[in-house]
N, C-alpha and C positions, 0 to 999 in steps of 0.2 A: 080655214075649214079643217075641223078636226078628223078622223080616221076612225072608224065605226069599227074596226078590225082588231082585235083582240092581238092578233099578231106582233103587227104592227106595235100596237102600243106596247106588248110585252119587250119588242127588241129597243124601242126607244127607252125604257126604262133600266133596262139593260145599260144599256150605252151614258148613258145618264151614270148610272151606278159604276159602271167602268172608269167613265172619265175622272169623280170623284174620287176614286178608290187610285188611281194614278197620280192625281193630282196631290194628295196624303201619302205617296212612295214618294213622290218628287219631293217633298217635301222637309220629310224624315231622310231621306239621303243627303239633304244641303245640309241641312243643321247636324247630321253625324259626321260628317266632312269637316264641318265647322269644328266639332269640337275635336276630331282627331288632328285639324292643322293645331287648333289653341294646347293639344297637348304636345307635339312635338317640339313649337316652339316654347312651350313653357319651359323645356330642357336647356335652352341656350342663353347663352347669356349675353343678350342685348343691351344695350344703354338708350336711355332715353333722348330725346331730340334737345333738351335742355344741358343736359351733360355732353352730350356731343359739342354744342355748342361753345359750352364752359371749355371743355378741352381744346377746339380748336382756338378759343380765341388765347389760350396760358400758351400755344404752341408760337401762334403771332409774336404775341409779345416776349417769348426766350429769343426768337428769330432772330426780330428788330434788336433786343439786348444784345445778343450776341453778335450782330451786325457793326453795334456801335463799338462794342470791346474789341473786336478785331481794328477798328480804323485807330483806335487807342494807340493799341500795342504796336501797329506798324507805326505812329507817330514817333511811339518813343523809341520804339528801338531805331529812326533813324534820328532821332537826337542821339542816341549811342554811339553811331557811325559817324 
């Protein structure tokens, strides 16, 4: 049942127009948010998950090398003794 009251209708169109006109701030606030993070971080210098990757796994493998060259060198140096 609709409302015959001029009033009425006037504040729901209101409210109407309110709501939409908030919902276009909230909106424009997330996406200016958005882009003031994508410029802060465009300043730093990140690496990607693929180079991360790269690098931890070259880290591995010096580890391991280096792991084996120490058991070397204590082999020989006790052939020395």
């Amino acid at each position: 049942m609709q409302s015959q009251n001029p009033m009425i209708s006037d504040f729901v169109k209101l409210m109407n127009s309110a709501a939409g006109t908030f919902a276009g701030m909230t909106r424009e606030a997330r996406e200016t948010a958005r882009e003031r993070v994508k410029e802060a971080m465009g300043g730093l210098d990140f690496v990607s998950r693929e180079e991360f990757d790269a690098v931890k796994d070259m880290a591995a493998k010096a580890r391991e090398e280096n792991e084996q060259l120490a058991e070397r060198v204590a082999a020989l140096e006790a052939k020395l003794k």
